[in-house]
N, CA, C and O atoms as a Tinker XYZ file with bonds, in Angstrom:
   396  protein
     1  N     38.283000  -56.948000   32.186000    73     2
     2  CA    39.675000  -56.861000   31.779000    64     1     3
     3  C     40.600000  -56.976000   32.991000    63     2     4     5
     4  O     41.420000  -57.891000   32.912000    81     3
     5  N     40.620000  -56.448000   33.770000    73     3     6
     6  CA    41.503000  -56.188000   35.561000    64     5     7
     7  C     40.846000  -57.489000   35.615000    63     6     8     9
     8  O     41.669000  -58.242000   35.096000    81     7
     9  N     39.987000  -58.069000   35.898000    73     7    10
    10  CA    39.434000  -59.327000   36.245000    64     9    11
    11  C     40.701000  -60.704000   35.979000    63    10    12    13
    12  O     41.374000  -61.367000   36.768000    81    11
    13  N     40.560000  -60.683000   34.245000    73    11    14
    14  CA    41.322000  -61.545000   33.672000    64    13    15
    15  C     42.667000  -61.221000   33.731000    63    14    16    17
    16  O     43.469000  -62.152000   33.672000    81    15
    17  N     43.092000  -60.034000   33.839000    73    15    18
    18  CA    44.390000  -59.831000   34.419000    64    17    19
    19  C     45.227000  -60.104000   35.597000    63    18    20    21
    20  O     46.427000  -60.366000   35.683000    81    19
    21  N     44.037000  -59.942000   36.742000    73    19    22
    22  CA    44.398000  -60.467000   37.943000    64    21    23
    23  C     44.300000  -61.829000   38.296000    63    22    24    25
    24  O     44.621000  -62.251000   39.406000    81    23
    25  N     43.778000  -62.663000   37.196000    73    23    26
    26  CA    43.574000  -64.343000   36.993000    64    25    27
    27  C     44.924000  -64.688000   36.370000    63    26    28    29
    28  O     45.286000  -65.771000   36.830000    81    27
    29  N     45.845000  -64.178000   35.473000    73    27    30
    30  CA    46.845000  -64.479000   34.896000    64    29    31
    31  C     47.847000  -64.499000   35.785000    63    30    32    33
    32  O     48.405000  -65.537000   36.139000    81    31
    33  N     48.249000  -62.890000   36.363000    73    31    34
    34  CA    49.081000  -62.668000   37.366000    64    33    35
    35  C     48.976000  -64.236000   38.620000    63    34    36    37
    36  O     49.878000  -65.072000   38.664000    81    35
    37  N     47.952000  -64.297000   39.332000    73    35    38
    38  CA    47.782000  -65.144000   40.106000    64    37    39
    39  C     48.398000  -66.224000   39.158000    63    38    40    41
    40  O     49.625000  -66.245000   39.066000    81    39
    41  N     47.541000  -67.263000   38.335000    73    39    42
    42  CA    48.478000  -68.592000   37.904000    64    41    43
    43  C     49.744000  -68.236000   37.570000    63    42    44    45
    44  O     50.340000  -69.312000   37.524000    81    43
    45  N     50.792000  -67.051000   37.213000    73    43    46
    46  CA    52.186000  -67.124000   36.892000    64    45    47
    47  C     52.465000  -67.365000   38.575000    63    46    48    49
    48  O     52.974000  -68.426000   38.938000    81    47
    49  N     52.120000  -66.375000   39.509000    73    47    50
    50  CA    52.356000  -66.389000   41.105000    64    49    51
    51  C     52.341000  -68.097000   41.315000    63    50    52    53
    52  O     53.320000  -68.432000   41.982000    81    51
    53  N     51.490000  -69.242000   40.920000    73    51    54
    54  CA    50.827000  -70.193000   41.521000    64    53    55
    55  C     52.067000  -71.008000   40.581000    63    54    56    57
    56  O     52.569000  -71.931000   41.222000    81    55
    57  N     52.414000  -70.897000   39.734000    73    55    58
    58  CA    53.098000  -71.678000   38.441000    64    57    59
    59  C     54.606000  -71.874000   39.504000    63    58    60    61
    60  O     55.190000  -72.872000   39.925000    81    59
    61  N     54.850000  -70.358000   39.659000    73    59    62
    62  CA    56.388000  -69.777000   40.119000    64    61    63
    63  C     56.629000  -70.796000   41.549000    63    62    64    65
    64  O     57.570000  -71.581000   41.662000    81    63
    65  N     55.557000  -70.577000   42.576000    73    63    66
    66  CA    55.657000  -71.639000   43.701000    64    65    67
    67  C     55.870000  -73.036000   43.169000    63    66    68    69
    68  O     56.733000  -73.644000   43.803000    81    67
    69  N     55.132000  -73.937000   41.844000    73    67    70
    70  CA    55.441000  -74.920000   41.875000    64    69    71
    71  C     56.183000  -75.351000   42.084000    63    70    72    73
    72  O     56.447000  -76.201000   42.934000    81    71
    73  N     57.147000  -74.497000   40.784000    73    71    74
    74  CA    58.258000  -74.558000   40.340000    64    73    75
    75  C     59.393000  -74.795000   41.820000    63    74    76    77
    76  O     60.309000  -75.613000   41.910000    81    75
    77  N     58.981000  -73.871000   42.758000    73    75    78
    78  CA    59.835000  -73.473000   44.034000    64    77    79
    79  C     60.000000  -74.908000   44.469000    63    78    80    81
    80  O     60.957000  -75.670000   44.332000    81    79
    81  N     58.502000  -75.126000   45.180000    73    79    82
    82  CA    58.523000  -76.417000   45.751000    64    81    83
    83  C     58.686000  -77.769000   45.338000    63    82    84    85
    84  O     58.390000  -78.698000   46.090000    81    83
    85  N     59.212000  -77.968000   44.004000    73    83    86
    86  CA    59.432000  -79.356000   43.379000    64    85    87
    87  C     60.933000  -78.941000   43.467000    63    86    88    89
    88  O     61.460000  -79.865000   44.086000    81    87
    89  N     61.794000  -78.106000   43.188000    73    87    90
    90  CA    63.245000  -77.552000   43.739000    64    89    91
    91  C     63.729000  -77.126000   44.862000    63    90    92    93
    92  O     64.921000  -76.824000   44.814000    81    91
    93  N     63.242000  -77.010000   45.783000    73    91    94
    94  CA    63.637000  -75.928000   46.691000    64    93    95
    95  C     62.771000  -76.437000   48.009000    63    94    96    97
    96  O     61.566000  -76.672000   47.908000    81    95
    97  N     63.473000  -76.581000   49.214000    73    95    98
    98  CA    63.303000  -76.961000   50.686000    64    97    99
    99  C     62.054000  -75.492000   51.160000    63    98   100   101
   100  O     61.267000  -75.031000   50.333000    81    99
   101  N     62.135000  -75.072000   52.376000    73    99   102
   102  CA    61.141000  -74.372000   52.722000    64   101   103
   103  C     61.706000  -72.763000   53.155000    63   102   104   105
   104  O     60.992000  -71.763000   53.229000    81   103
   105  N     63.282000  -72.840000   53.427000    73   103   106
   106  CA    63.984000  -71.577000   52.944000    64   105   107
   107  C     64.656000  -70.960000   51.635000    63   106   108   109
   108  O     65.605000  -70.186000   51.509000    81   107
   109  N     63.901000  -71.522000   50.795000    73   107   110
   110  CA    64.237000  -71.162000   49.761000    64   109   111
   111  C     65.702000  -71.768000   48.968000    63   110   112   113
   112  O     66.114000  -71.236000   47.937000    81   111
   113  N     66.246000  -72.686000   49.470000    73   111   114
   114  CA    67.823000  -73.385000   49.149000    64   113   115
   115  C     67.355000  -74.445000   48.074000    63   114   116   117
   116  O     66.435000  -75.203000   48.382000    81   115
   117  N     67.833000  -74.518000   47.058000    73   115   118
   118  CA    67.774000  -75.732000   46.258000    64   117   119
   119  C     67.919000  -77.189000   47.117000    63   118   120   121
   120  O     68.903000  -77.346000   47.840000    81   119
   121  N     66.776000  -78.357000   46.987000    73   119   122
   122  CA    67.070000  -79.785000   47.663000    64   121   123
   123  C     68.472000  -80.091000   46.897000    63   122   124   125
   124  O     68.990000  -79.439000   45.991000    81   123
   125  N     69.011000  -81.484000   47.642000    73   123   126
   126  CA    70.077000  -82.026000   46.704000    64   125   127
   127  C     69.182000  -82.356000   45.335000    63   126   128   129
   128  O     69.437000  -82.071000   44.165000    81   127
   129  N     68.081000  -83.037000   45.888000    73   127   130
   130  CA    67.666000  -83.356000   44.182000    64   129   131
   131  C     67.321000  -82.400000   43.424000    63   130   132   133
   132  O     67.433000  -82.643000   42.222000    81   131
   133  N     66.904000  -81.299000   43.733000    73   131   134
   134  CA    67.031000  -80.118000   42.849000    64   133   135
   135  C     68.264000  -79.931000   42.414000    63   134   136   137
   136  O     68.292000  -79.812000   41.189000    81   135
   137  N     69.390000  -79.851000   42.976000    73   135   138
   138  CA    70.690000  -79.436000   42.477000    64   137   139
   139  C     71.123000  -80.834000   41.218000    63   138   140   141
   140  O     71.863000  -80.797000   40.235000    81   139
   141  N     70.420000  -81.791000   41.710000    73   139   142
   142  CA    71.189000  -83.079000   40.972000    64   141   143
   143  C     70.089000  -83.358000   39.659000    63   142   144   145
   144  O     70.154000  -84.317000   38.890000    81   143
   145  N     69.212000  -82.408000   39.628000    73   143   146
   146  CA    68.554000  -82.967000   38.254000    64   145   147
   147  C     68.599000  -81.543000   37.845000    63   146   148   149
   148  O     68.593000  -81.511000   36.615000    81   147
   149  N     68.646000  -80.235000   38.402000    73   147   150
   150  CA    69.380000  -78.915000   37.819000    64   149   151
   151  C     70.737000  -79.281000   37.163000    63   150   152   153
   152  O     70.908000  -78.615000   36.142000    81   151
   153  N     71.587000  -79.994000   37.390000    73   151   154
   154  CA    73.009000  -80.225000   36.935000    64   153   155
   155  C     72.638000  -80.959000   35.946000    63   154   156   157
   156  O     72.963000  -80.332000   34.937000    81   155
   157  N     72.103000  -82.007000   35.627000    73   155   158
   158  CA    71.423000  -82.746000   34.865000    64   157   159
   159  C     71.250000  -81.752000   33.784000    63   158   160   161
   160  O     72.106000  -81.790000   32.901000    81   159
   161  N     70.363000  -80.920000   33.686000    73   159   162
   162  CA    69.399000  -80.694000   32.810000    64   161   163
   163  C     70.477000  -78.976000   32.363000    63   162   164   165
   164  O     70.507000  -78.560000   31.205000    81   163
   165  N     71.090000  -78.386000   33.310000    73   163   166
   166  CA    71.954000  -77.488000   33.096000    64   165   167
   167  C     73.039000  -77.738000   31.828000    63   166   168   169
   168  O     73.532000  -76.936000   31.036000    81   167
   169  N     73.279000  -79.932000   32.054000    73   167   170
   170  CA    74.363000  -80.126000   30.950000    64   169   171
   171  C     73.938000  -80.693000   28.997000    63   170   172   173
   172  O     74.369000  -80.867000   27.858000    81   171
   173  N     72.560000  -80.746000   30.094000    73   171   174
   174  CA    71.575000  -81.760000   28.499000    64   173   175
   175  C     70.975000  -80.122000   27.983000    63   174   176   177
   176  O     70.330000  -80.033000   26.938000    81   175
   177  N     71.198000  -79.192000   28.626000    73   175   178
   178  CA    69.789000  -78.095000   27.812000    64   177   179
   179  C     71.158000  -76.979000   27.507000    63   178   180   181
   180  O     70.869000  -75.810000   27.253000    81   179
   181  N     72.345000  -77.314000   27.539000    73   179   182
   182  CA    73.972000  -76.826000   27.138000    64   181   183
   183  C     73.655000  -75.157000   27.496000    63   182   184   185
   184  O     73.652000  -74.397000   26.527000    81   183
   185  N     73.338000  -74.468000   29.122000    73   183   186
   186  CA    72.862000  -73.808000   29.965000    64   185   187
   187  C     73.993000  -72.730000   29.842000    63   186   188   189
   188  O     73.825000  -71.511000   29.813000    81   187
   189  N     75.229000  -73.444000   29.772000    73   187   190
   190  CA    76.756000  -73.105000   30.138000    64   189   191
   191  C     77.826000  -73.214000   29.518000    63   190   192   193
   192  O     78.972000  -73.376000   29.936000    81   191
   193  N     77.293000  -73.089000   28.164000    73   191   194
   194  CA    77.744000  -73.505000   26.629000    64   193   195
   195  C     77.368000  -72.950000   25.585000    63   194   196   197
   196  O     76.228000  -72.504000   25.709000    81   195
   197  N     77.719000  -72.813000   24.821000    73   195   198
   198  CA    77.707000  -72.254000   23.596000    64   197   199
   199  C     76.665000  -73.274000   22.736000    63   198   200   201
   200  O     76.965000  -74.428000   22.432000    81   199
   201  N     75.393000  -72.625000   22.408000    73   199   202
   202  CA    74.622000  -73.816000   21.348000    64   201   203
   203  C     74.769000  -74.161000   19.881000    63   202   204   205
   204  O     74.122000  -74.924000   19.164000    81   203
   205  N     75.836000  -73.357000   19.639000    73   203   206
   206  CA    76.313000  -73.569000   17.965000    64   205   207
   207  C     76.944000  -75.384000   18.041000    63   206   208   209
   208  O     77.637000  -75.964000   18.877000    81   207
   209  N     76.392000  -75.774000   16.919000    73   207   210
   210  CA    76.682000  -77.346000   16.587000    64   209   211
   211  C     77.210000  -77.502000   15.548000    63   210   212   213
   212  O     76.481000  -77.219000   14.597000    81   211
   213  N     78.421000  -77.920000   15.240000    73   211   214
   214  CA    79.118000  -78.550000   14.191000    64   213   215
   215  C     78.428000  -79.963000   13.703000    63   214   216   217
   216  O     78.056000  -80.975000   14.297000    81   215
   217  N     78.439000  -79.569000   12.447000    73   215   218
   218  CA    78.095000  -81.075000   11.500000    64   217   219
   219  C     78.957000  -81.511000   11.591000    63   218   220   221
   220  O     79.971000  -80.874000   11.875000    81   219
   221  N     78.945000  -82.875000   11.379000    73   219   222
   222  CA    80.145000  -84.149000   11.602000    64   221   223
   223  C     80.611000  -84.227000   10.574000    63   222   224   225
   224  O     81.826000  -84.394000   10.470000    81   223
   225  N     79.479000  -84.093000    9.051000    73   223   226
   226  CA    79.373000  -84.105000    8.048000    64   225   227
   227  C     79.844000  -83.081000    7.018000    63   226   228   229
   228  O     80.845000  -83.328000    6.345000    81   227
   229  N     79.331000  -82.219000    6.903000    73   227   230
   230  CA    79.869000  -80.519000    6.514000    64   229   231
   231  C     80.816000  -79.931000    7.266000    63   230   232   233
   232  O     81.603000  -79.263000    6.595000    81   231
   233  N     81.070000  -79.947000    8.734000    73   231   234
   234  CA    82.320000  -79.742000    9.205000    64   233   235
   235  C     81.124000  -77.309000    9.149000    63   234   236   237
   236  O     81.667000  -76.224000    9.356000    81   235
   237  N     80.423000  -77.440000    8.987000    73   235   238
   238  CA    79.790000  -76.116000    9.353000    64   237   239
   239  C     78.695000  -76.227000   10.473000    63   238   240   241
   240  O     78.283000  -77.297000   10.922000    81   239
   241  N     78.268000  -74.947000   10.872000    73   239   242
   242  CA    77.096000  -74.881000   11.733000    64   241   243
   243  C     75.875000  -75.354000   11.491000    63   242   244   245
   244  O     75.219000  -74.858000   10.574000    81   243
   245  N     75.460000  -76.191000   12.117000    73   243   246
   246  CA    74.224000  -76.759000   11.895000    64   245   247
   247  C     73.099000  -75.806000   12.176000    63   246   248   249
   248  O     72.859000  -75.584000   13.362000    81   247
   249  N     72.424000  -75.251000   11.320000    73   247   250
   250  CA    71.423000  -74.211000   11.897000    64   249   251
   251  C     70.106000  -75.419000   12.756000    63   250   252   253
   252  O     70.005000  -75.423000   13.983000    81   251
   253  N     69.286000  -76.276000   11.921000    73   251   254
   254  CA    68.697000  -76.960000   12.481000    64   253   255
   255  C     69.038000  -77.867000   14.263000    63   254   256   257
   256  O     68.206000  -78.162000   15.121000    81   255
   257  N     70.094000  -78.020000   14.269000    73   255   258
   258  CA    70.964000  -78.563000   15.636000    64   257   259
   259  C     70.892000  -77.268000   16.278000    63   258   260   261
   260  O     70.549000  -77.382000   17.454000    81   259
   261  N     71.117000  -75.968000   15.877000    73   259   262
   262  CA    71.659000  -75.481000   16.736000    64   261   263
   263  C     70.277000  -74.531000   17.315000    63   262   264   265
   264  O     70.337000  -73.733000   18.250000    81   263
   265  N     69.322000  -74.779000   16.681000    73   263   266
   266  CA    67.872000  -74.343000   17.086000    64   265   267
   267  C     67.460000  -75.075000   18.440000    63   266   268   269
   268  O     67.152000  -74.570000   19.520000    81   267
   269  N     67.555000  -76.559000   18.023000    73   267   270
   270  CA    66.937000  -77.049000   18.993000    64   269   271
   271  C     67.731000  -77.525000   19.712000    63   270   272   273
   272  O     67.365000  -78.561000   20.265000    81   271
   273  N     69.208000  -76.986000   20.045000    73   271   274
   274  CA    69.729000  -76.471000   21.481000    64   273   275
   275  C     69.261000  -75.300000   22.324000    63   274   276   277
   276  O     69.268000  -75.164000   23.547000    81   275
   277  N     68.757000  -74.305000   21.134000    73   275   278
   278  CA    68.148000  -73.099000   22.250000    64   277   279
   279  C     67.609000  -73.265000   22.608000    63   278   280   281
   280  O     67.587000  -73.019000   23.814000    81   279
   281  N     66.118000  -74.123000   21.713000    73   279   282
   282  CA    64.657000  -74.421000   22.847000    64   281   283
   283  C     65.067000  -75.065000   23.714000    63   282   284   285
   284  O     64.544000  -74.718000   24.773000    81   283
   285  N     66.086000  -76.230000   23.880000    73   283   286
   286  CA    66.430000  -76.673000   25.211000    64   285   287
   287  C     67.028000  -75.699000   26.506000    63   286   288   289
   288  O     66.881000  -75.594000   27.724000    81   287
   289  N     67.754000  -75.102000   25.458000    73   287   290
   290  CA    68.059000  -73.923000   26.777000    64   289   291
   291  C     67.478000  -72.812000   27.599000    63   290   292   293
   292  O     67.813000  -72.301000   28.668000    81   291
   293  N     66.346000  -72.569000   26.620000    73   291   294
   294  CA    65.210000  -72.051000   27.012000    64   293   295
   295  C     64.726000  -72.376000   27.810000    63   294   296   297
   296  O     64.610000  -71.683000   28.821000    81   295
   297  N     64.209000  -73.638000   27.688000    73   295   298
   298  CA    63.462000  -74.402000   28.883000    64   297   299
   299  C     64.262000  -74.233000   30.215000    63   298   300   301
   300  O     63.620000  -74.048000   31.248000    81   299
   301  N     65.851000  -74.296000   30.257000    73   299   302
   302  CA    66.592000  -74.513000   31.252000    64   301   303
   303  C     66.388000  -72.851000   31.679000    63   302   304   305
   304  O     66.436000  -72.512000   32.861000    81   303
   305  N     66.219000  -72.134000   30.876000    73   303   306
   306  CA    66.377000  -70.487000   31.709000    64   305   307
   307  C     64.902000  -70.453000   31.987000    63   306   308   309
   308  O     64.592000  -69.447000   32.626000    81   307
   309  N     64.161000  -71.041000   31.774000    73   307   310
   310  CA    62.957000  -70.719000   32.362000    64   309   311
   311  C     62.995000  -71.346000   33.708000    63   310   312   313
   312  O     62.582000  -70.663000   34.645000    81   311
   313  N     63.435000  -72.564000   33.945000    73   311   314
   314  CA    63.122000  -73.140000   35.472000    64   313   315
   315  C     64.084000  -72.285000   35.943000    63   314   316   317
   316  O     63.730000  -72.235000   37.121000    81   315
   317  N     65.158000  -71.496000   35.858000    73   315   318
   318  CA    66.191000  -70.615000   36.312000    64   317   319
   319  C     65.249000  -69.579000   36.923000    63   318   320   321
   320  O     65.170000  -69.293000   38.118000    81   319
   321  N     64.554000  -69.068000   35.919000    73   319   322
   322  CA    64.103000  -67.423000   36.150000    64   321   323
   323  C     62.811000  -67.833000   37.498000    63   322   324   325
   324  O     62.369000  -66.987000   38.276000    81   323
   325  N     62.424000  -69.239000   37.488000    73   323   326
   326  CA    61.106000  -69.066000   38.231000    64   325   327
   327  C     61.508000  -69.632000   39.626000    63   326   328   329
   328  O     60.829000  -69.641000   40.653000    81   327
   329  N     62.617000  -70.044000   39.451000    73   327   330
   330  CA    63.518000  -70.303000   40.798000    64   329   331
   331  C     64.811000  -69.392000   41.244000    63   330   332   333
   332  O     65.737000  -69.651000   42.012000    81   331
   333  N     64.563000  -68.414000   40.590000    73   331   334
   334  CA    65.496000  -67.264000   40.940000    64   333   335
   335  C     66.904000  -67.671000   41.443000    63   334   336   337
   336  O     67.490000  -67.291000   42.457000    81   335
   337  N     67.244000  -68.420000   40.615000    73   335   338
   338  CA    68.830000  -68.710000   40.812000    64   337   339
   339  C     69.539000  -68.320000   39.775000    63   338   340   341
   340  O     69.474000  -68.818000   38.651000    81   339
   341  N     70.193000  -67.475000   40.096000    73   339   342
   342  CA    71.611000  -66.506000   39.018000    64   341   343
   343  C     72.562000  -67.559000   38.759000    63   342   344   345
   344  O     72.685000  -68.710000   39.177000    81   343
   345  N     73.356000  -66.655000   37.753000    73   343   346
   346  CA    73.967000  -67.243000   36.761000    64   345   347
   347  C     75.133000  -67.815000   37.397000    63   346   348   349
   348  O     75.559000  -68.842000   36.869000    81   347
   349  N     75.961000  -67.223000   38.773000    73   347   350
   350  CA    76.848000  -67.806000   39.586000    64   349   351
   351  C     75.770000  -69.153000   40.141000    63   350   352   353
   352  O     75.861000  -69.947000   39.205000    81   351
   353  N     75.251000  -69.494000   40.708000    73   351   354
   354  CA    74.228000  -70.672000   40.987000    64   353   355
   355  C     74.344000  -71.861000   40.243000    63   354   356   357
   356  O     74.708000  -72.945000   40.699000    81   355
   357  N     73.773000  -71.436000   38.201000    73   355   358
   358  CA    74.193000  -72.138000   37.727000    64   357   359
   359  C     74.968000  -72.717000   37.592000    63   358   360   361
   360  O     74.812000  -73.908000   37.861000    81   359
   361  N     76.101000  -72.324000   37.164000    73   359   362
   362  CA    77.449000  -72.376000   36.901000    64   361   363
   363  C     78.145000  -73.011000   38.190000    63   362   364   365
   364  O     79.258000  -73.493000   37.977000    81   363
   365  N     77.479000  -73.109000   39.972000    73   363   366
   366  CA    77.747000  -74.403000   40.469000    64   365   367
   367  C     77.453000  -75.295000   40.662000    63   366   368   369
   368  O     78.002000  -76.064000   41.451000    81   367
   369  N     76.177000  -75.580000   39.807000    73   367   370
   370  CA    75.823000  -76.783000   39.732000    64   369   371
   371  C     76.617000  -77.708000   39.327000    63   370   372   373
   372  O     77.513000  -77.079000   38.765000    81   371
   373  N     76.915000  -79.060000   39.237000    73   371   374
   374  CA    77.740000  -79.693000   39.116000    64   373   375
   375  C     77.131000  -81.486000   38.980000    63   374   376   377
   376  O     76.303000  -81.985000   39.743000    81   375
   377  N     77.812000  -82.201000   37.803000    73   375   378
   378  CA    77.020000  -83.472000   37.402000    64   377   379
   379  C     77.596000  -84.566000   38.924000    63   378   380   381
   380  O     77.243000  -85.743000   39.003000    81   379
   381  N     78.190000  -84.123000   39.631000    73   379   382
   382  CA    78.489000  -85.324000   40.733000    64   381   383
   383  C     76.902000  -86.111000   40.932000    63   382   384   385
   384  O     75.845000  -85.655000   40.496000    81   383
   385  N     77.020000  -87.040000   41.489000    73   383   386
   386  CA    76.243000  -87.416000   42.169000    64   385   387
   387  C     75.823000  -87.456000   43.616000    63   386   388   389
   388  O     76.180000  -88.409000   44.308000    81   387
   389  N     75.062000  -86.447000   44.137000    73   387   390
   390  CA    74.685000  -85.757000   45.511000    64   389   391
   391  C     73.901000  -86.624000   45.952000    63   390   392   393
   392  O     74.072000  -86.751000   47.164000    81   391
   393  N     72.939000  -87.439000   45.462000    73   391   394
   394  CA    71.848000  -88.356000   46.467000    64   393   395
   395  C     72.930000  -89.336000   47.496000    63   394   396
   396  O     72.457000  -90.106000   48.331000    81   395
């Protein structure tokens, strides 16, 4: 049991670095291309927004739309939480183009 526990812990530890090093230089700072496909994905996974969706059609909340804005946003707070960048962070990310 401690065995397989200490196998889990390790791959979240091993997951969390990926995550670091496909974002993030060697002090820990987001690359530009981290910041420029974080801004990206901050505006497509609506990070910094409200996920309620109006029908075009009904002119009401789309429950189905507005589901699969959360799983997108989900996804976006997960690369957040494993790159430990707060919610001021987010929120400067920005769609310019940095490359």
């Amino acid at each position: 049991m401690i065995s397989r526990l200490t196998d889990a812990v390790r791959n979240v530890l091993s997951r969390k670095q990926s995550y670091r090093r496909t974002f993030m230089n060697d002090q820990g700072d987001l690359t530009r291309d981290g910041e420029v496909v974080l801004a990206d994905l901050r505006r497509f996974c609506r990070a910094s927004s409200s996920t309620a969706i109006v029908s075009p059609i009904s002119k009401t909340i789309d429950p189905l739309a507005m589901a699969m804005a959360e799983g997108r946003r989900e996804v976006f707070l997960r690369v957040a939480a494993h790159l430990y960048i707060n919610e001021k962070q987010v929120f400067s990310l920005t769609d310019e183009d940095k490359l």
